[in-house]
KEKE-3310 file (N, C-alpha, C; in steps of 0.2 Angstrom, whole numbers, plus 5000, padded with zeros to 4 digits):
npx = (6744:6733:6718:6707:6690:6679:6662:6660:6649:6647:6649:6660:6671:6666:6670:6685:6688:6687:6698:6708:6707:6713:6725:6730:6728:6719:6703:6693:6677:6666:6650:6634:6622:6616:6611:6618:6630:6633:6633:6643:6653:6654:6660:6670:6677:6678:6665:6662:6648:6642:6644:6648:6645:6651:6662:6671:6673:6676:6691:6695:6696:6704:6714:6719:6720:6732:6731:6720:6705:6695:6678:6667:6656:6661:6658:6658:6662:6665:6669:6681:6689:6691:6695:6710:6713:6716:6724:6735:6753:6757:6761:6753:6743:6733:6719:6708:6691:6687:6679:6677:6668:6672:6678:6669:6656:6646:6642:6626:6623:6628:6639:6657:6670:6684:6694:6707:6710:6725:6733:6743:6734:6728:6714:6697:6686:6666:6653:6647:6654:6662:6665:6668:6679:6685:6688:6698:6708:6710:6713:6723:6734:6734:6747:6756:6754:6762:6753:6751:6744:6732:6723:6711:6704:6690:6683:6667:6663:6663:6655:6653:6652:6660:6658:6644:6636:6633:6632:6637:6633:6629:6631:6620:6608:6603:6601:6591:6581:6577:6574:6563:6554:6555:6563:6579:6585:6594:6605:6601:6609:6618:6632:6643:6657:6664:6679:6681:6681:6685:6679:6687:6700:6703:6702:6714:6720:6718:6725:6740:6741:6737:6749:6760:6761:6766:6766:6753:6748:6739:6725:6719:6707:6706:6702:6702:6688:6669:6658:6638:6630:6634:6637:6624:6616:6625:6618:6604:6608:6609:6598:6590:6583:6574:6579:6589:6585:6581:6584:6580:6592:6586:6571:6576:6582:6571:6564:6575:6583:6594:6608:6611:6606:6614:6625:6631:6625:6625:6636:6652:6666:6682:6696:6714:6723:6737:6748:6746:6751:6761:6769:6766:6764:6753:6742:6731:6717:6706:6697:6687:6673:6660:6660:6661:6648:6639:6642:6643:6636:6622:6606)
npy = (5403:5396:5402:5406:5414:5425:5433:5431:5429:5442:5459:5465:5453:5446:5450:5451:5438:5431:5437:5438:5423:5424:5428:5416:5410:5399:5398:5395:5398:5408:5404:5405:5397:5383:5382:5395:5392:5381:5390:5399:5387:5388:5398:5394:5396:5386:5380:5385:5380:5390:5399:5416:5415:5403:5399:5388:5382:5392:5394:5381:5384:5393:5389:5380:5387:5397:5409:5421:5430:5444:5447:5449:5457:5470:5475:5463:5458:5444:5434:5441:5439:5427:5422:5428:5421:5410:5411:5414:5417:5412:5418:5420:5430:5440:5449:5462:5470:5487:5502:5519:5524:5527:5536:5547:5562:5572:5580:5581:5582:5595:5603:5605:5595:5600:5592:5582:5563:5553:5537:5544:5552:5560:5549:5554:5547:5545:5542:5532:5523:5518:5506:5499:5503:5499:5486:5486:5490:5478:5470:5476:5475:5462:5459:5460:5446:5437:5438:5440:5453:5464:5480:5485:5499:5504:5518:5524:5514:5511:5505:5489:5473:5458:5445:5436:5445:5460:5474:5488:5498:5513:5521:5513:5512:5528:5528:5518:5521:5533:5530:5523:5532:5545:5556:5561:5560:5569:5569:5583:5599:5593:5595:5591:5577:5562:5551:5539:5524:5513:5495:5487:5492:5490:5479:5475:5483:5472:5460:5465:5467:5456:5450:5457:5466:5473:5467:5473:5483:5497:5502:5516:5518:5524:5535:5549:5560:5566:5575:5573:5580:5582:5571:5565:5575:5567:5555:5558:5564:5552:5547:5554:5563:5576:5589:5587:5586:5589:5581:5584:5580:5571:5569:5560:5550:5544:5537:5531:5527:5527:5525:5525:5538:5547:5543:5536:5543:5555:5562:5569:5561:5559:5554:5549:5539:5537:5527:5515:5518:5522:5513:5500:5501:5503:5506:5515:5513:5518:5534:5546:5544:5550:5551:5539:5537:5543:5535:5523:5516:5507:5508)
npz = (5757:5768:5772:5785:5786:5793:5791:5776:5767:5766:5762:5760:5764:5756:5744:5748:5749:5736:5730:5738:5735:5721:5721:5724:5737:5748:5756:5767:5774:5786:5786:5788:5786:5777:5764:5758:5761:5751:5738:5744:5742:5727:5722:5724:5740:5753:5762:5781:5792:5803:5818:5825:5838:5841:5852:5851:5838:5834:5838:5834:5819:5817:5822:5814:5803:5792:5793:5800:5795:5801:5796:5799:5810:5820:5831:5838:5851:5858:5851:5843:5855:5855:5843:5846:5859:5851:5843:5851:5854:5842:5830:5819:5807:5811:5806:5807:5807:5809:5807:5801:5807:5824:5823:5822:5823:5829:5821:5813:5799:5797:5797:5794:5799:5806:5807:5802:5801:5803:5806:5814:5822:5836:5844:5844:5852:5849:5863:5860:5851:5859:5862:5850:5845:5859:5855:5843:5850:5857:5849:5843:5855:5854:5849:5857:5862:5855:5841:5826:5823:5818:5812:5799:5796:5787:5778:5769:5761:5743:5726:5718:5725:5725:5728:5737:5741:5733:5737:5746:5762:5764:5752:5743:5752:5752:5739:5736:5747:5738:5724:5730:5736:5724:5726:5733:5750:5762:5776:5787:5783:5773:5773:5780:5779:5771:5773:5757:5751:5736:5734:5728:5730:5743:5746:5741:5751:5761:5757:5756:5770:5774:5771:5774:5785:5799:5815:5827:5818:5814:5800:5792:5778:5763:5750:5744:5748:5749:5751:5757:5754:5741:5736:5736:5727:5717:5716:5712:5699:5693:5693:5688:5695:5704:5714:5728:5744:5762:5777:5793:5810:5816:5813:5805:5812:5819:5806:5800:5810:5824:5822:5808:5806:5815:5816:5799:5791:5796:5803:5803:5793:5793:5787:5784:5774:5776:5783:5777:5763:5765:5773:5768:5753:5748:5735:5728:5716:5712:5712:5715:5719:5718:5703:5700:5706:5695:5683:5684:5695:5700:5691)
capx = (6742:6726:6716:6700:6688:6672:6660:6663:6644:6645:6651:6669:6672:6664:6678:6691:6689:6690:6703:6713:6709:6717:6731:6735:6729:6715:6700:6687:6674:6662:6645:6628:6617:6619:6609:6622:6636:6632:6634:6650:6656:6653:6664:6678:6679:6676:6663:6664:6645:6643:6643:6653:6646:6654:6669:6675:6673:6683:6698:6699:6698:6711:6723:6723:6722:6739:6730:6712:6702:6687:6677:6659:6657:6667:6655:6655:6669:6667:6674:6686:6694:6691:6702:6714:6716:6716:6731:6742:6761:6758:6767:6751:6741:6725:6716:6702:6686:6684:6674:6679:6662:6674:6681:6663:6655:6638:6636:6621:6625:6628:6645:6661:6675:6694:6703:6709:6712:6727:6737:6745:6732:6725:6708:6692:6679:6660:6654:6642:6657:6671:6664:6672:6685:6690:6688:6702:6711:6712:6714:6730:6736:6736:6756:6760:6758:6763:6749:6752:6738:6732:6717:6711:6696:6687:6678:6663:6666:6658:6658:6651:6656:6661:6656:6636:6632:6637:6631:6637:6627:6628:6626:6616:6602:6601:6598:6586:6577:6577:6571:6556:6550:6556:6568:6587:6588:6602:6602:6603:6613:6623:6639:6645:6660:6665:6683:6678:6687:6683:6680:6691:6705:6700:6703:6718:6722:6718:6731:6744:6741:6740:6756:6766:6758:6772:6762:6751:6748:6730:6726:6713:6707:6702:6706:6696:6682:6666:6651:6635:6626:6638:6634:6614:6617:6627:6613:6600:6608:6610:6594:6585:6578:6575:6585:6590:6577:6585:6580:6582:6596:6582:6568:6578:6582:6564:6563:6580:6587:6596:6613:6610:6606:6619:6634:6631:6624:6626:6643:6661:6672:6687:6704:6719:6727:6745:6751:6746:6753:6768:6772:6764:6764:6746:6741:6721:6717:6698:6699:6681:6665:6656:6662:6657:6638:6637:6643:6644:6631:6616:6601)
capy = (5402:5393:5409:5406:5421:5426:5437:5425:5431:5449:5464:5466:5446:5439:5453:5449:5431:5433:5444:5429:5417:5425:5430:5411:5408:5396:5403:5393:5404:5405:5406:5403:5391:5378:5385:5399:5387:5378:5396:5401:5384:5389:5403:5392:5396:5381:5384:5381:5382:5391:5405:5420:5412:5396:5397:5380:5381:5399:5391:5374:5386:5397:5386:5375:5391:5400:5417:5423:5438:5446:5455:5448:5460:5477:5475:5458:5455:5439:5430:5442:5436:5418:5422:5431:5416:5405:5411:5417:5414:5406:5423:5421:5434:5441:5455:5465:5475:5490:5505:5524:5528:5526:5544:5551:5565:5573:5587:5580:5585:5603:5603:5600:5593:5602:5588:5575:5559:5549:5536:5546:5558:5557:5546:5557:5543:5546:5534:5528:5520:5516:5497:5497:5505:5493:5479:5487:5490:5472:5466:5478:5473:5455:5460:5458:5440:5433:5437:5445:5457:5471:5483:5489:5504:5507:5523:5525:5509:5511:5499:5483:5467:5452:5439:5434:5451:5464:5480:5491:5499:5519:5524:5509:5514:5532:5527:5513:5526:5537:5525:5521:5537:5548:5559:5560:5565:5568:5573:5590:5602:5589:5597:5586:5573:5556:5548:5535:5518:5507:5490:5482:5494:5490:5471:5475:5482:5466:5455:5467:5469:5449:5448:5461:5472:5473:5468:5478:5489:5501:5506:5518:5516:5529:5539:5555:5562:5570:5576:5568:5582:5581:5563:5565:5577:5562:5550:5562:5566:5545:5542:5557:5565:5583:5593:5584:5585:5590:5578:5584:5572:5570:5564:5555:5544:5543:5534:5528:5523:5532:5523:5529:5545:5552:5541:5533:5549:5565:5564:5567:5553:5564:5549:5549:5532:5538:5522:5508:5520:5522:5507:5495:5502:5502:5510:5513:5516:5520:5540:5548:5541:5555:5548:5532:5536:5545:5533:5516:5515:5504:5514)
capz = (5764:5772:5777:5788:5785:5794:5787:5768:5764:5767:5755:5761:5767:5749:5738:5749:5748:5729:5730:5742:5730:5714:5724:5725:5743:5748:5759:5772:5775:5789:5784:5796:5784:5772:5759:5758:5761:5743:5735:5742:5740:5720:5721:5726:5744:5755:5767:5786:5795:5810:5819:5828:5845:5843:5850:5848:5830:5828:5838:5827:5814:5819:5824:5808:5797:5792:5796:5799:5794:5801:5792:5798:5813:5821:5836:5842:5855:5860:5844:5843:5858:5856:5838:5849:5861:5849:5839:5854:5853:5835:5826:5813:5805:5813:5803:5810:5802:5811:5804:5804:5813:5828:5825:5818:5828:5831:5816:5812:5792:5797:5801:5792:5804:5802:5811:5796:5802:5803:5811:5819:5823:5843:5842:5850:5850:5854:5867:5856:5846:5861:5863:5845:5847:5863:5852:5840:5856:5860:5844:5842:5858:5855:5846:5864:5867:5849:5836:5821:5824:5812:5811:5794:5798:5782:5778:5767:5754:5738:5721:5717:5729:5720:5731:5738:5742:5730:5739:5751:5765:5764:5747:5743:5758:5750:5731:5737:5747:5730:5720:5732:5736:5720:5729:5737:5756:5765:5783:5788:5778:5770:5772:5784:5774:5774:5766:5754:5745:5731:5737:5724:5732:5750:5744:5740:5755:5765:5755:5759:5779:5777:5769:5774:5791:5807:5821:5830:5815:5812:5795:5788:5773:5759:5743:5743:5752:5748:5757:5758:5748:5734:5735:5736:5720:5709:5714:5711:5695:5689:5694:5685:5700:5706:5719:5735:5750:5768:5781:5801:5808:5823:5809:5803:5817:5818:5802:5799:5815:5826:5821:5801:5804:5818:5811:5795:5787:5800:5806:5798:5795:5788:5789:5780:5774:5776:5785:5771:5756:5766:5775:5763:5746:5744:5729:5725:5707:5711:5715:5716:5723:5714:5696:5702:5707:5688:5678:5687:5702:5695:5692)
cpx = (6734:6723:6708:6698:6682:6670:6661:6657:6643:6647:6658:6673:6672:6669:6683:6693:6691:6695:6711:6712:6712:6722:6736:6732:6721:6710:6695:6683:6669:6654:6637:6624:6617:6614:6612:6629:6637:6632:6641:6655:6658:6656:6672:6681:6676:6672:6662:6656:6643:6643:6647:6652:6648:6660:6674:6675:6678:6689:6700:6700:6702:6716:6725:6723:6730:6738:6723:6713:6697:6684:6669:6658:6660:6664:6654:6664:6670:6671:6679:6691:6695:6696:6708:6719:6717:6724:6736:6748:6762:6761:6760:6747:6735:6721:6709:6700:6688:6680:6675:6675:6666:6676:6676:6661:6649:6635:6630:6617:6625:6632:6649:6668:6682:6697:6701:6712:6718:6729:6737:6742:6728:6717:6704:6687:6674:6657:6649:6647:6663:6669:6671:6678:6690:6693:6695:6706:6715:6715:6724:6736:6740:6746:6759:6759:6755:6758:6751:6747:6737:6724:6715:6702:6696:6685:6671:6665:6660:6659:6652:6657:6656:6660:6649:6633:6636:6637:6634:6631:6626:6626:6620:6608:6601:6598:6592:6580:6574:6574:6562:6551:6550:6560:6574:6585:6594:6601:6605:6606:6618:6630:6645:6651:6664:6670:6678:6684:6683:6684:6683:6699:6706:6703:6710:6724:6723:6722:6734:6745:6742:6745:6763:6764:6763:6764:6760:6747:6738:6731:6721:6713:6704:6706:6703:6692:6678:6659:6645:6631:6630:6637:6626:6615:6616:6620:6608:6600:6608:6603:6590:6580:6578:6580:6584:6586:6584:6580:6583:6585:6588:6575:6570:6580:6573:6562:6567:6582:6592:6604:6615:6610:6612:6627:6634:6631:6624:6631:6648:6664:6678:6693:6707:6723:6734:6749:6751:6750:6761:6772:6771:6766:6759:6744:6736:6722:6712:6698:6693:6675:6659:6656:6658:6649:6636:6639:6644:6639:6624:6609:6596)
cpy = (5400:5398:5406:5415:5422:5432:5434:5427:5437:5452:5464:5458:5442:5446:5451:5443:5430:5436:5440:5426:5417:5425:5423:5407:5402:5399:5398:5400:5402:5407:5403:5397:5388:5380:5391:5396:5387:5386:5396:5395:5384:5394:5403:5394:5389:5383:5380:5385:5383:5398:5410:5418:5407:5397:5392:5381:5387:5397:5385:5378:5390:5394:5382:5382:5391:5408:5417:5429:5437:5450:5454:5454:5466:5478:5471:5455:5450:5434:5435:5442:5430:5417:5424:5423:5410:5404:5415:5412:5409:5414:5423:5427:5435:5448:5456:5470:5479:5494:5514:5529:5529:5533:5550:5556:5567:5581:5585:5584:5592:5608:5602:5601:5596:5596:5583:5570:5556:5544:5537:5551:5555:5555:5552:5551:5543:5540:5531:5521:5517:5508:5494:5498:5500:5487:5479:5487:5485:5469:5468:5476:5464:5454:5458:5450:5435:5431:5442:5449:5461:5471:5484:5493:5509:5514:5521:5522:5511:5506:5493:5476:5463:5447:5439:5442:5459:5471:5484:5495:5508:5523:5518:5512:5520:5531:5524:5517:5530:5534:5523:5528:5545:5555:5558:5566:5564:5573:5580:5593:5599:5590:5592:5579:5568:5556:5542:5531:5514:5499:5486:5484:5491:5483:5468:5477:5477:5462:5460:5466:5462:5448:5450:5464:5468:5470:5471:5484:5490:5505:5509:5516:5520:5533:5541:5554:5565:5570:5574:5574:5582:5574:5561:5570:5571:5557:5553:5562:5558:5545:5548:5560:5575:5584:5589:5589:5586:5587:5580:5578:5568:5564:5560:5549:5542:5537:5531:5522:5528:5531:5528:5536:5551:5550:5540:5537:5556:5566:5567:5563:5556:5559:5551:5542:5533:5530:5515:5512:5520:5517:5500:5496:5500:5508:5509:5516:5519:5528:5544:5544:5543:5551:5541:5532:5536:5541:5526:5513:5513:5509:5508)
cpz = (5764:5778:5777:5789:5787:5790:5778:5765:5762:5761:5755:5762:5759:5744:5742:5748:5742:5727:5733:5737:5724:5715:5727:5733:5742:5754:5763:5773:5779:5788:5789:5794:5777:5765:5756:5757:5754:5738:5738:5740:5729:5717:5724:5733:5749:5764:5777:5789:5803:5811:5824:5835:5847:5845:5850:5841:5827:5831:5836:5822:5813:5820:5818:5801:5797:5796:5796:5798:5796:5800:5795:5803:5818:5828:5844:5846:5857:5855:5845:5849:5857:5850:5841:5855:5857:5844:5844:5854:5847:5831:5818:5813:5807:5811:5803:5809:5810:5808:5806:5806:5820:5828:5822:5827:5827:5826:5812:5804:5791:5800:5796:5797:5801:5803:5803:5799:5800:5806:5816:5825:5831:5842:5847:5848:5854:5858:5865:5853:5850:5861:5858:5846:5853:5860:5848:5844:5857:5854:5844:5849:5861:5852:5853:5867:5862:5842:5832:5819:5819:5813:5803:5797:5790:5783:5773:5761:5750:5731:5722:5719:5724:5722:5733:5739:5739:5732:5746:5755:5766:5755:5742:5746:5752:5742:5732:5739:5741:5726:5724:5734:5730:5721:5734:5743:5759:5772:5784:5782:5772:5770:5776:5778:5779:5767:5764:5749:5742:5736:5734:5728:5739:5749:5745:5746:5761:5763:5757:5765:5779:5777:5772:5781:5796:5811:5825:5826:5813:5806:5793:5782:5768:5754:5742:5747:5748:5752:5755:5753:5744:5731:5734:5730:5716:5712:5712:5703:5690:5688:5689:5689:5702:5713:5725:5742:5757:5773:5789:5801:5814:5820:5806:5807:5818:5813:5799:5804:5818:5823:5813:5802:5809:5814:5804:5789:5789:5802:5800:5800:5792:5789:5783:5780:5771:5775:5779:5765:5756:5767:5770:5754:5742:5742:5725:5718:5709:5715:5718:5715:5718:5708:5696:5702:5699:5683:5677:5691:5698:5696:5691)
residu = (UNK:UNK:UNK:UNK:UNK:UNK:UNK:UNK:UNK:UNK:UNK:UNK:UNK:UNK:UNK:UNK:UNK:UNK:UNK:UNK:UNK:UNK:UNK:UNK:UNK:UNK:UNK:UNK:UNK:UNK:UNK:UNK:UNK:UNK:UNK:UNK:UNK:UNK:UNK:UNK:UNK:UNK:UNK:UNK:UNK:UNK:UNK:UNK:UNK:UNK:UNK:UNK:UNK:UNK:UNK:UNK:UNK:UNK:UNK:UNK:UNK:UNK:UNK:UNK:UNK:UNK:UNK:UNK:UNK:UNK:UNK:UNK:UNK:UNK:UNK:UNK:UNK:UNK:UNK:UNK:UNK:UNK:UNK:UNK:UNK:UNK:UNK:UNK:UNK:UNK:UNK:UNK:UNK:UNK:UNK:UNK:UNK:UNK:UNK:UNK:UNK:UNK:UNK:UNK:UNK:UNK:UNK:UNK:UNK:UNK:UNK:UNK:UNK:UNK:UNK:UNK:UNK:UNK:UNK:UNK:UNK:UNK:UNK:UNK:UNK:UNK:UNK:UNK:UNK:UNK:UNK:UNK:UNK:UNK:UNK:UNK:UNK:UNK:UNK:UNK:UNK:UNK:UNK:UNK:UNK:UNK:UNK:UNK:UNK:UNK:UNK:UNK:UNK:UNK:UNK:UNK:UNK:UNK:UNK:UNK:UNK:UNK:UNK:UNK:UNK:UNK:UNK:UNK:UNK:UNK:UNK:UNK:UNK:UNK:UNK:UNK:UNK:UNK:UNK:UNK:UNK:UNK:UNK:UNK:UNK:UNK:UNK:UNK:UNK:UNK:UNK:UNK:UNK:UNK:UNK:UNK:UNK:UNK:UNK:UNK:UNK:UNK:UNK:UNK:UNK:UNK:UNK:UNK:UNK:UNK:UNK:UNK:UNK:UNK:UNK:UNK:UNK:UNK:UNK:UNK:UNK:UNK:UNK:UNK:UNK:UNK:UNK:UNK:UNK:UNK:UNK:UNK:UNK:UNK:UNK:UNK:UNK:UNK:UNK:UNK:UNK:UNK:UNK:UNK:UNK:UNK:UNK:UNK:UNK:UNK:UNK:UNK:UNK:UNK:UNK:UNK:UNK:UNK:UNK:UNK:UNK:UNK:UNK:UNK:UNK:UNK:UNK:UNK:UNK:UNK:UNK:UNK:UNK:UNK:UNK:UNK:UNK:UNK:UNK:UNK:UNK:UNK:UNK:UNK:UNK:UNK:UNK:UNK:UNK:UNK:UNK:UNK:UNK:UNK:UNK:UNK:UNK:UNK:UNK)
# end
């Protein structure tokens, strides 16, 4: 297939593409500036310059692809309609980042959530996070007038990307901290827990949902959970550092950002990815996060 991919420089957009290209397919990627171009054109994706506000550029692109993916942003609605109308009553594949902050809540890491996410499971989402959630809304609703729609909503990715930008954004931020001031915080109590997926896994479930996903379909995406102090421990413990540091989630917005510290790092994201294991036969090798700080995560 002839799959056009936004987001082609990011962490999740540059493994999938790789991940597309092994698997046979060929990949256009969109990318903002010609100096990044000539990089991913080097990685064997062929690059298209431009941006998520053009929409003349994402419906040429759409229509002469076979399928899109979007992985560049989970936020921005206007492209993802102009993908939506671009590929109605074409029957082809349209696969959309979300992110499972949409079902994150307000324990401000001093909390842990009973409910476990699935599927099936009734969405409560904070209204910090419903923009997004519409965005999947519409996206999944495009099954209604001939697009082969699909969501995929990550949790808490971790692993080294294989394309322009190898890093993920939550356990990355907390090491880099660590590294710069000589201690691991973690907001509040840390008890608070988020599921978690390897990005090689994750990858893999993106060629699936391309090849295989009903129309209409929403996947989590994870294998294991652990909480954010057990995770401030393993990096603690790679890096050679003393006992992890408790940050109010309040100063931490202060100093992080109000986004980082209520969602990022002070909610629970607890999903289950029932739906891809059953319906797909998606089947992650990468089990624990934890194992991964201690014994893979670059120091």
């Amino acid at each position: 297939m002839d799959i056009f991919l936004t987001g082609a420089t990011g962490y999740i957009g540059g493994t999938v593409a790789i991940r597309l290209i092994e698997a046979g397919h060929s990949v256009r990627g969109l990318v903002r500036t010609s100096a990044k171009a000539e990089l991913l054109a080097r990685h064997g994706i062929e690059p298209v310059v431009g941006t998520l506000d053009d929409d003349a550029l994402l419906t040429r692109e759409a229509r002469e692809a076979d399928g899109v993916i979007n992985t560049a942003n989970a936020d921005h609605s206007p492209s993802a309609r102009a993908l939506i109308s671009a590929l109605t009553g074409s029957g082809k594949p349209l696969v959309h980042t979300s992110g499972s902050s949409v079902i994150g809540d307000d324990a401000r890491g001093n909390r842990v959530a009973e409910t476990l996410f699935d599927e099936e499971t009734p969405f409560v989402v904070p209204p910090a996070k419903q923009d997004r959630r519409d965005i999947d809304l519409m996206v999944l609703k495009a099954a209604e007038i001939g697009v082969r729609s699909a969501v995929i909503c990550p949790s808490n990715i971790y692993g080294a990307g294989r394309g322009l930008n190898p890093h993920s954004i939550q356990i990355p931020f907390l090491a880099n901290h660590a590294r710069k001031h000589g201690f691991v915080q973690v907001v509040g109590q840390g008890v608070n827990r988020w599921a978690n997926v390897h990005i090689d896994d994750l990858a893999d479930l993106y060629l699936l949902v391309l090849t295989k996903a009903p129309a209409g379909a929403f996947y989590f995406a994870e294998n294991g959970e652990a909480s954010f102090g057990e995770i401030g421990d393993a990096i603690a413990a790679r890096l050679g550092l003393g006992p992890v540091q408790s940050l109010p989630a309040e100063s931490a917005a202060e100093k992080w950002g109000d986004s980082r510290a209520y969602y990022s790092f002070g909610s629970n994201s607890r999903v289950r990815a029932k739906r891809a294991r059953r319906e797909l036969g998606w089947t992650p090798r990468h089990t624990s996060v934890i194992s991964w700080i201690l014994s893979e995560m670059p120091v």
